[in-house]
Short mmCIF file of the C-alpha atoms (twelve columns), coordinates in Angstrom:
data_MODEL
# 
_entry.id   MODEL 
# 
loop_
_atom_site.group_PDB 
_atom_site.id 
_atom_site.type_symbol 
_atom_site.label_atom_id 
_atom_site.label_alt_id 
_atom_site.label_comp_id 
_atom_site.label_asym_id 
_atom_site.label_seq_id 
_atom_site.Cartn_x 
_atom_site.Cartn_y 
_atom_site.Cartn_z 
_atom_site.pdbx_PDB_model_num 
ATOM 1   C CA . UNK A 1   80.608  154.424 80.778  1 
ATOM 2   C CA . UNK A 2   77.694  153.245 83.030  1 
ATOM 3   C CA . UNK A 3   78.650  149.819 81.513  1 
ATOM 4   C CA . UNK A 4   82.113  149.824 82.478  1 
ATOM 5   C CA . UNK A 5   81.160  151.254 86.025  1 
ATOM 6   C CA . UNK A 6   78.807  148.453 86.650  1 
ATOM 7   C CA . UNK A 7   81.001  145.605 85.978  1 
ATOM 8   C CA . UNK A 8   83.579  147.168 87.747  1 
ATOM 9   C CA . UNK A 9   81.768  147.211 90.805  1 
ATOM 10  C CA . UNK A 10  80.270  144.047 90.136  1 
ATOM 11  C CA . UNK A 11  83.799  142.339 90.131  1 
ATOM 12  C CA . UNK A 12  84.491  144.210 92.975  1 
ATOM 13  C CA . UNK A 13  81.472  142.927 95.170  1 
ATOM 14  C CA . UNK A 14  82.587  139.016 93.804  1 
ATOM 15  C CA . UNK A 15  86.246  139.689 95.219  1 
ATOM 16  C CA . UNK A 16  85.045  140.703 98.350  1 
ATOM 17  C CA . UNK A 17  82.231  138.122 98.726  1 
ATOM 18  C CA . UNK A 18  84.905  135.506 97.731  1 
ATOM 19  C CA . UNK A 19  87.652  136.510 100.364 1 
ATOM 20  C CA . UNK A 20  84.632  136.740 103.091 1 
ATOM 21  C CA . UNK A 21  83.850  133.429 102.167 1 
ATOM 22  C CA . UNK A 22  88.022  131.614 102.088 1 
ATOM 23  C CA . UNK A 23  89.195  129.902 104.983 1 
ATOM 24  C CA . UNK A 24  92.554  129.912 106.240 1 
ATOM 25  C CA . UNK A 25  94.045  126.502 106.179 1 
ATOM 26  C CA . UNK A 26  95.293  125.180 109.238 1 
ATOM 27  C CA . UNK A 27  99.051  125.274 109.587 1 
ATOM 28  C CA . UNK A 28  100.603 121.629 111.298 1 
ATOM 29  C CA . UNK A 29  102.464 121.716 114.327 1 
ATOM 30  C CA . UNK A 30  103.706 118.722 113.703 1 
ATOM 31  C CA . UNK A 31  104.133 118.205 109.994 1 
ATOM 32  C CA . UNK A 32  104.812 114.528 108.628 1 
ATOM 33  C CA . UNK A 33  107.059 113.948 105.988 1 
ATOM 34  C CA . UNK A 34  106.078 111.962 102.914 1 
ATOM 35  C CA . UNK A 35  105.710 108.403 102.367 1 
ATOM 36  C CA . UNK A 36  107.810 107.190 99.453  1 
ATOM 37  C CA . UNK A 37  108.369 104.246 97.832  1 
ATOM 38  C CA . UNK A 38  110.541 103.069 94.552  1 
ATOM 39  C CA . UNK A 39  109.102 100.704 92.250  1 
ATOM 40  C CA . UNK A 40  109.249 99.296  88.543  1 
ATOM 41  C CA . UNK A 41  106.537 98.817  85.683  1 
ATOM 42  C CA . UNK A 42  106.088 98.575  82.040  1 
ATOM 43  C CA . UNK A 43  104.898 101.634 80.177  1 
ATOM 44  C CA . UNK A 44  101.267 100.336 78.659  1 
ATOM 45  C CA . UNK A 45  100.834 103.905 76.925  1 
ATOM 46  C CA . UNK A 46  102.165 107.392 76.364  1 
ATOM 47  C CA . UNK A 47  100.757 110.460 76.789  1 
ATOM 48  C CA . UNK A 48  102.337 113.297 75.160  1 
ATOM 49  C CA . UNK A 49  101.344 117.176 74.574  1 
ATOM 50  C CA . UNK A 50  102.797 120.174 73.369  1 
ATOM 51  C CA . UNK A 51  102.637 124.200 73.691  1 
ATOM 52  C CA . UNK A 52  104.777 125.979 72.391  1 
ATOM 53  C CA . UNK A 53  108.013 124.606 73.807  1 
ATOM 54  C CA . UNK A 54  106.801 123.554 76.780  1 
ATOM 55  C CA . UNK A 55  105.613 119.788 76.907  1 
ATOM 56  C CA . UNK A 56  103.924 116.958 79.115  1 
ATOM 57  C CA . UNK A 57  105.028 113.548 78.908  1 
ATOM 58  C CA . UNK A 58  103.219 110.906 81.049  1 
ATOM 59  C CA . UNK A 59  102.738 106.824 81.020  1 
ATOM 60  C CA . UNK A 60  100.422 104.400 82.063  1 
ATOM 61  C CA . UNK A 61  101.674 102.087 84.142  1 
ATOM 62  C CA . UNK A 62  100.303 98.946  86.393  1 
ATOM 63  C CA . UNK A 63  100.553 99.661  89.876  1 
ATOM 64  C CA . UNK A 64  99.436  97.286  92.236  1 
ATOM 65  C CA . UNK A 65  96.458  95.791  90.144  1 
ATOM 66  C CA . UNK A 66  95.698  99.137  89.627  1 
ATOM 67  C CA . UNK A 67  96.475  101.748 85.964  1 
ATOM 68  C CA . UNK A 68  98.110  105.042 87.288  1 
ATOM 69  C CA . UNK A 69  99.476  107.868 85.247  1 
ATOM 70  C CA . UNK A 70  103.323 108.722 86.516  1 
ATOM 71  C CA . UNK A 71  104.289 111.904 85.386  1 
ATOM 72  C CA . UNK A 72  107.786 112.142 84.212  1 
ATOM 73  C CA . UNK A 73  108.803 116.150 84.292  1 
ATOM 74  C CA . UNK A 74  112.741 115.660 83.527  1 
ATOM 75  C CA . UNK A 75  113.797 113.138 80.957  1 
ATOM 76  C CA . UNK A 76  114.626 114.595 77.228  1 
ATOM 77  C CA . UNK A 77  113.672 111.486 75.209  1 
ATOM 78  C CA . UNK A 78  110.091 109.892 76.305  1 
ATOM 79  C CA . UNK A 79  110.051 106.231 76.860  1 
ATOM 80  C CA . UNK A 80  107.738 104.102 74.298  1 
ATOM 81  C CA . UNK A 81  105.105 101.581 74.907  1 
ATOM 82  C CA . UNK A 82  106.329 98.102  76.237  1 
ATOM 83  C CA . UNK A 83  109.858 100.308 78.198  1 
ATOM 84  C CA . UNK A 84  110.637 99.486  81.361  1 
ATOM 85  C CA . UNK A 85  109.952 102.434 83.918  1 
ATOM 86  C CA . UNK A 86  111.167 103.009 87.367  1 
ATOM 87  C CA . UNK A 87  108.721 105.431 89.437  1 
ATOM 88  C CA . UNK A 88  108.598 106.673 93.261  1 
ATOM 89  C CA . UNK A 89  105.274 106.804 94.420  1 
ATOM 90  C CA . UNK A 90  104.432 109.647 97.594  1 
ATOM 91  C CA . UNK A 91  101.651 109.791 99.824  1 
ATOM 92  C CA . UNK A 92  101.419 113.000 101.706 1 
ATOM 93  C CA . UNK A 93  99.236  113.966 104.392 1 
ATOM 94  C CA . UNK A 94  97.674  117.571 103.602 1 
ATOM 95  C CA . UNK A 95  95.064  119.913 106.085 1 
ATOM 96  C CA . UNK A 96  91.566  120.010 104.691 1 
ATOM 97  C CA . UNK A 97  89.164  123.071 105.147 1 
ATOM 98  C CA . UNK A 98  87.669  121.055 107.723 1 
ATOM 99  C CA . UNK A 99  90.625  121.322 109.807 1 
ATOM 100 C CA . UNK A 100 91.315  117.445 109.574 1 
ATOM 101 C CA . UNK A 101 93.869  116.073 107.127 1 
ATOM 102 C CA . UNK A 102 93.774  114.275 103.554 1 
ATOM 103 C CA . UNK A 103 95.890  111.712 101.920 1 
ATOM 104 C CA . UNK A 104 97.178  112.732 97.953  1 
ATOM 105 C CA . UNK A 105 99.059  110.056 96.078  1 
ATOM 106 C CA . UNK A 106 101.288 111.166 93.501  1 
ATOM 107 C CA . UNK A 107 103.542 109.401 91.266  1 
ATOM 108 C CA . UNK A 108 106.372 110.550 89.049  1 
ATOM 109 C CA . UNK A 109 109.118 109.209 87.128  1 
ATOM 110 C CA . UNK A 110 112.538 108.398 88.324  1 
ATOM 111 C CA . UNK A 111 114.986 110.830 86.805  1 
ATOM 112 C CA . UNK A 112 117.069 109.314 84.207  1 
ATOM 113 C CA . UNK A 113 119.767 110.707 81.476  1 
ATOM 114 C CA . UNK A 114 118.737 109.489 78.626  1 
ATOM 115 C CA . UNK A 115 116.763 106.342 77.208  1 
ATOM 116 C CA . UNK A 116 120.501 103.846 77.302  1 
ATOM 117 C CA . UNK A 117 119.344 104.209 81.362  1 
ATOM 118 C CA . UNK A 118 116.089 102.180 80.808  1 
ATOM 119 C CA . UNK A 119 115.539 100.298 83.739  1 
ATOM 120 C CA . UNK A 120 116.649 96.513  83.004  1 
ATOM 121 C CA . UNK A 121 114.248 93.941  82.562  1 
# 
């Protein structure tokens, strides 16, 4: 019982610390919206998990001289190695504890049906 009592007020003293601790972020007056921009590639590899029935399906892909992983959330059927892919790209401007901002680049696949709506090469 002293056990029990003991961690419980141990994990009690960690929530509080940690709330003491957490800053607010800074809400934007002004809030930008996104940058986005459409582009095409070649899938160089697949990555593919499963559990249960949920799954992630992502490719590597040559952006700009540079390999980036696009997520692709939607499609049924994953593309293969050497398929044409057509991603948007999105830089967003976010608030940082610091009270400044910070740039996150994301990329994700372009919705399609089914793999007949392979982008043409």
């Amino acid at each position: 019982m002293k056990k029990i009592f003991l961690c419980l007020l141990l994990s009690c003293s960690f929530i509080a610390y940690s709330q003491e601790e957490e800053k607010e972020l800074p809400i934007p007056k002004n809030p930008q919206l996104p940058k986005i921009g459409n582009h095409n590639g070649v899938v160089k590899k697949v990555f593919f998990a499963m559990q249960g029935d949920a799954r992630y399906v992502a490719y590597q892909v040559q952006w700009q001289g540079q390999d980036i992983v696009i997520v692709d959330m939607l499609s049924d059927i994953p593309l293969e190695k050497g398929d044409p892919i057509s991603f948007m790209s999105m830089t967003v401007k976010i608030p940082n504890r610091a009270g400044g901002k910070k740039n996150i680049l994301q990329f994700i696949a372009t919705p399609r049906l089914n793999r007949k709506d392979k982008v043409k090469k």
